[in-house]
N, C-alpha and C positions, 0 to 999 in steps of 0.2 A: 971256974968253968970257962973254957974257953968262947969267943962268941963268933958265930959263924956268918956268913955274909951272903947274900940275897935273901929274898922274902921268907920262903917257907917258917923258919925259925925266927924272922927277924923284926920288921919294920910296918907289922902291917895298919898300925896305928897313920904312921907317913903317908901309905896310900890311900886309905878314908879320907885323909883330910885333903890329897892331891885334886881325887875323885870330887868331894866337897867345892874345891875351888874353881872346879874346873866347870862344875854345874851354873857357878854361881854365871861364871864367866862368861857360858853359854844365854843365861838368863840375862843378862845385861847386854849380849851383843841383840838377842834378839829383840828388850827395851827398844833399842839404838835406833835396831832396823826401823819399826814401827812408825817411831818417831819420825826418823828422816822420811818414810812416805810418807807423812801425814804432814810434813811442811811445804809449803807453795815457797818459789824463786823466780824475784820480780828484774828484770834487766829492761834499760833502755837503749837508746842509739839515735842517732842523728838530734841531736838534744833534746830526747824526747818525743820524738816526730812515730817514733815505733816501739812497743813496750809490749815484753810478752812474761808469760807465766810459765813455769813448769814445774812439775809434780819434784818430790823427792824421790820418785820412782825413774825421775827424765820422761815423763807426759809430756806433751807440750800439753797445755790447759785452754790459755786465750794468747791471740797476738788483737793489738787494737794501734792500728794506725790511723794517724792523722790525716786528715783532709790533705792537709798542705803539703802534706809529704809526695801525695798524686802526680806527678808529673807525667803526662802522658809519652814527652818529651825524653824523659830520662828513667826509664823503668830499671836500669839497671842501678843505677841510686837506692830505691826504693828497696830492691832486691838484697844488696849487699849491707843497709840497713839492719833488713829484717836475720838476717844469717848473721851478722855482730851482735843482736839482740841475743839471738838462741845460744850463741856458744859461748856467749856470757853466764846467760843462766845454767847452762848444763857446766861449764866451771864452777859456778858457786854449790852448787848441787856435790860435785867433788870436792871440793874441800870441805863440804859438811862432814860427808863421809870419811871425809882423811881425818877429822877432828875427831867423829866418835869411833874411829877403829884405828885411828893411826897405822901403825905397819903389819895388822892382820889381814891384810888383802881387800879391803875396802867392804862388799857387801856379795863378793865374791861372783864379782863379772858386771856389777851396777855400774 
């Protein structure tokens, strides 16, 4: 007998178990998500003088700067400090996510 080609008559064994994989897949990004909001991203800056936190979600959480960092003098220091701190943390926060999803589009817009 000859065998005929697409579904109807053919393969539907292949797509249960496409469907199956696909869940699992689904089930594992959203582990991932979870996780990644559920971890805190610690950065410093001016050698420590400015350290802030942010969510997996990019919260920002705490910023705790130093006394000594204060300059009344030089606020703009102090400013571009705390702005190296953040966009440290929100890069490590990206690469978490490039880790658990690699090239499936991160957390789709995170």
């Amino acid at each position: 007998m000859a065998r005929r080609g697409g579904f109807p008559g053919g393969m539907p064994g292949n797509m249960n178990n496409l469907m199956k994989q696909a869940q699992r897949m689904q089930r594992q990004m959203e582990e991932n998500k979870k996780a990644l909001e559920e971890k805190e991203f610690t950065a410093t800056s001016g050698g420590g003088a400015v350290e802030v936190v942010v969510s997996g979600k990019k919260d920002l959480k705490s910023i705790t700067i130093s006394p000594d960092a204060v300059d009344p003098d030089d606020v703009e220091m102090l400013q571009d400090m705390i702005l190296v701190a953040v966009n440290e943390a929100m890069k490590q926060v990206d690469e978490e996510s490039e880790k658990l999803f690699g090239g499936m589009g991160g957390l789709g817009g995170f």
